[in-house]
N, C-alpha and C positions, 0 to 999 in steps of 0.2 A: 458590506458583504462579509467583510470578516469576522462580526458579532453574530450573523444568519450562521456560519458554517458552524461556529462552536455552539450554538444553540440547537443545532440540527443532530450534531455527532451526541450532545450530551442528551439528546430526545431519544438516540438510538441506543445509546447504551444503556439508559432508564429500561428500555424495552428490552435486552439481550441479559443485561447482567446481573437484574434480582433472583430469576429461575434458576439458573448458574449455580449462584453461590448458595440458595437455598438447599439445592439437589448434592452442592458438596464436588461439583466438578471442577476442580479447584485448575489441575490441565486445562480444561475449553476455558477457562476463563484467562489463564494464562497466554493460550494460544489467541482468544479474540482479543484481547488487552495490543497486545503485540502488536495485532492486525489495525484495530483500531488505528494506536499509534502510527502507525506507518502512514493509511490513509487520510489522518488526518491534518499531518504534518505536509501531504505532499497536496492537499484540499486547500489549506492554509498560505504554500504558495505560491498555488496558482491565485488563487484570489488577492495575492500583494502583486500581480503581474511579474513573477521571478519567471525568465524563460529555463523551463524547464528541458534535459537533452531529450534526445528520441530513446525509448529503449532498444528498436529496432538499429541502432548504429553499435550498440550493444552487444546484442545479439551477435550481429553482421560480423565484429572486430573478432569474439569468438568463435566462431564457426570457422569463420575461413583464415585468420591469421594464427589464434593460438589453436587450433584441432586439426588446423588443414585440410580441411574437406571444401570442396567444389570440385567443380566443373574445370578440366583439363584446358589450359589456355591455346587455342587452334594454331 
């Protein structure tokens, strides 16, 4: 499974990042490079089985602990 992902992501980037660099958008390439990276680091472990956290507990911790916003406790 983890030979499939990096054979997958390196099939996507063949496809996104010749036009890119041809056209000179040196930024979007920068910005999907990034992107890339990020999903494919977090594609890579899930497939080793790493439990990954929720981002919704995330979310949850700042909304209501560090911005204080909710719902008045009754």
């Amino acid at each position: 499974m983890f030979i499939l992902v990096i054979v997958v992501f390196c099939l996507l980037a063949l496809s996104d990042f010749p036009s890119l660099i041809k056209g000179g958008k040196w930024k979007a390439v920068v910005v999907l490079g990034c992107f890339y990276a990020g999903v494919l680091t977090l594609a890579l472990l899930m497939s080793l089985d790493v439990k990954l956290p929720s981002p919704f507990v995330g979310m949850q911790e700042l909304i209501v602990d560090v911005l204080h916003l909710g719902y008045p406790k009754p």
